[in-house]
C-alpha positions in Angstrom: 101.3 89.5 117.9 103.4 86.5 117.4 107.2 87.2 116.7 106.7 84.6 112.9 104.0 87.0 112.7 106.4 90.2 112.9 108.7 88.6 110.7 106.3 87.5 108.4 105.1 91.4 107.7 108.6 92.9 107.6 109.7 90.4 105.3 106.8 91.7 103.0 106.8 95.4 103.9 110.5 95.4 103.0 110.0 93.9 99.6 106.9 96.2 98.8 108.9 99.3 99.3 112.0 98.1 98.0 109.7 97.0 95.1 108.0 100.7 94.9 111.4 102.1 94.8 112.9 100.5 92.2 109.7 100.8 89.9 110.0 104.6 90.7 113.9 104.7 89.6 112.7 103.8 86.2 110.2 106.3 85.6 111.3 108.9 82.7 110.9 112.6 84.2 111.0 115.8 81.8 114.1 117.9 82.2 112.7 120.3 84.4 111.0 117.8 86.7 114.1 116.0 87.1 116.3 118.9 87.5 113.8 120.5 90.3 114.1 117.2 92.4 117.5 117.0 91.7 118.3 120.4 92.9 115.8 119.2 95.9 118.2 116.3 96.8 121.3 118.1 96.7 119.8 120.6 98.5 119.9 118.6 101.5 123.0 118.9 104.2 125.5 116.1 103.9 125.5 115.9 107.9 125.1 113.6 110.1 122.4 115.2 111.5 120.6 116.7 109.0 119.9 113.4 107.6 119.6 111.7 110.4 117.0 114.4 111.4 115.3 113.8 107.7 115.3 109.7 108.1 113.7 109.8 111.6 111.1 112.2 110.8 110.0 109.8 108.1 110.2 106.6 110.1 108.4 108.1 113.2 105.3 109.1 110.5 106.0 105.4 109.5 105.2 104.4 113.2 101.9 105.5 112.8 98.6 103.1 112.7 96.7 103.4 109.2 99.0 106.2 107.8 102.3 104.4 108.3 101.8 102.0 105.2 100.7 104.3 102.9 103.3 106.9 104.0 106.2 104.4 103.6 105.0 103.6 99.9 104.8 107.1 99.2 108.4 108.0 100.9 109.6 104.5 98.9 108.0 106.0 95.5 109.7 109.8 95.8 112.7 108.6 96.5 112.5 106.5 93.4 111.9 109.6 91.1 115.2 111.1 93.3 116.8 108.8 92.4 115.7 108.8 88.3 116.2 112.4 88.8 119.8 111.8 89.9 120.5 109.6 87.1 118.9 111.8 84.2 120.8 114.9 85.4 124.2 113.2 85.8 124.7 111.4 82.1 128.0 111.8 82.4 127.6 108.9 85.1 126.3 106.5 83.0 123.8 105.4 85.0 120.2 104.4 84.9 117.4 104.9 87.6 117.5 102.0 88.2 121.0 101.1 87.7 121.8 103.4 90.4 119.0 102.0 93.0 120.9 98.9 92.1 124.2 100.1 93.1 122.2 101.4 96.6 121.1 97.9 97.1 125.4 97.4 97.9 125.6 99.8 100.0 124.9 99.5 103.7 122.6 102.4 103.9 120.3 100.8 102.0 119.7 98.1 104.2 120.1 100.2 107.4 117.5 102.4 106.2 114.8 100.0 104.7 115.5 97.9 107.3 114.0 100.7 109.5 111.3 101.9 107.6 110.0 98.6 107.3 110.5 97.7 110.5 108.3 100.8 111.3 105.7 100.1 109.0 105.5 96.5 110.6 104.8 98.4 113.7 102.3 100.6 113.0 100.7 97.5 111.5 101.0 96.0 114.6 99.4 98.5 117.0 96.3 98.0 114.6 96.3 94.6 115.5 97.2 95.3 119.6 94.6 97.8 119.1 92.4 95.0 118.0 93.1 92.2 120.4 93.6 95.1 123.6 96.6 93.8 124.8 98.5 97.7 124.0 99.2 98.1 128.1 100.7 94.1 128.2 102.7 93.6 125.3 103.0 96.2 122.6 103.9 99.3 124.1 107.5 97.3 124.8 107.5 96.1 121.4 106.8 99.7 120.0 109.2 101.9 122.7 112.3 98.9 121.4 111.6 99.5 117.8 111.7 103.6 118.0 114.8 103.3 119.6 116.4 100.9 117.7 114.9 102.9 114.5 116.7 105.9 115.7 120.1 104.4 116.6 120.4 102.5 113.1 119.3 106.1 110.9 121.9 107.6 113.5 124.8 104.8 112.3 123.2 105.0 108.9 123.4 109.0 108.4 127.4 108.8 109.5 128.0 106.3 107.1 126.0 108.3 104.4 127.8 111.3 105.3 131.2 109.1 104.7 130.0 107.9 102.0 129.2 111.1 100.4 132.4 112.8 101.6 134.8 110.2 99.7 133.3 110.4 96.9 133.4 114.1 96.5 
C-alpha cells in the first residue's frame, strides 16, 4: 500500500474514533449506569504498567484484519460513556461529557493514544489489502512489525505521562 494511501486511512480512522468518542461523552446515563462505570474506571491502577498493559491489549486487538475497525469504534464508544460517567458522578467538577473529552483533546495522552489506535486500525486495514494484492512476505510484515513497536513504545511514554498526570492532580 502506498504511504498517501496510509496517511490517507489514518487521517480518517483518527477522526472516526475521535468522532465516536466525543458523541459517546454526551450520552446521558442513569445514576446507576454511570456510577458502575465510574467505579469501573477508577477501579483501574494509576501505574504505569497497568495502563500501559490495558492500552496495548486494546491496540494489539486493533491490529487485527476485519475485527480491528469495529473493535476500535467500540473501545472509542465505551470510553465515551467513561467518560459521561466521569462527568455525571463528579458535579462538583463542573463538567460535561463532553466538556471533559474536550479538555482530553489538550492533553498529550490523547494524542499519544489515538494516535496509536488509529494507527493500528490503519494497519489491520492494511494487511486486508496486503492480503489482497499478496505482497504480506515483501512489504507488509515490515510495515506491521514497525507499527507494533512503535504502538507499544508511545502507550509506554503515554501511560507515564497518564500516571503523572493523575498523580498531580490528586
Amino acid at each position: 500500500m502506498k504511504t498517501r494511501n496510509r496517511v490517507s486511512i489514518f487521517v480518517l480512522v483518527f477522526i472516526i474514533l475521535s468522532a465516536v468518542f466525543a458523541y459517546s461523552s454526551t450520552i446521558h446515563l442513569t445514576n446507576s449506569e454511570a456510577q458502575s462505570l465510574s467505579n469501573g474506571v477508577e477501579g483501574i491502577k494509576a501505574t504505569t504498567i497497568a495502563i500501559f498493559e490495558n492500552n496495548v491489549e486494546i491496540a494489539l486487538l486493533e491490529f487485527v484484519p476485519g475485527f480491528g475497525p469495529a473493535f476500535g469504534a467500540y473501545t472509542s464508544y465505551n470510553t465515551g460513556l467513561a467518560t459521561a460517567a466521569l462527568a455525571q458522578t463528579n458535579p462538583s467538577s463542573g463538567l460535561s461529557g463532553i466538556e471533559l473529552f474536550l479538555f482530553l483533546l489538550l492533553t498529550p495522552i490523547y494524542w499519544m493514544e489515538f494516535t496509536c489506535y488509529s494507527l493500528a486500525v490503519e494497519e489491520s486495514i492494511a494487511l486486508i489489502v496486503s492480503a489482497r494484492n499478496r505482497d504480506f512476505k515483501t512489504s507488509e510484515w515490515k510495515w506491521l512489525v514497525g507499527s507494533v513497536l512503535f504502538v507499544a513504545a508511545l502507550l509506554f511514554v503515554s501511560a507515564g505521562v497518564e500516571v503523572g498526570l493523575i498523580n498531580f492532580i490528586k
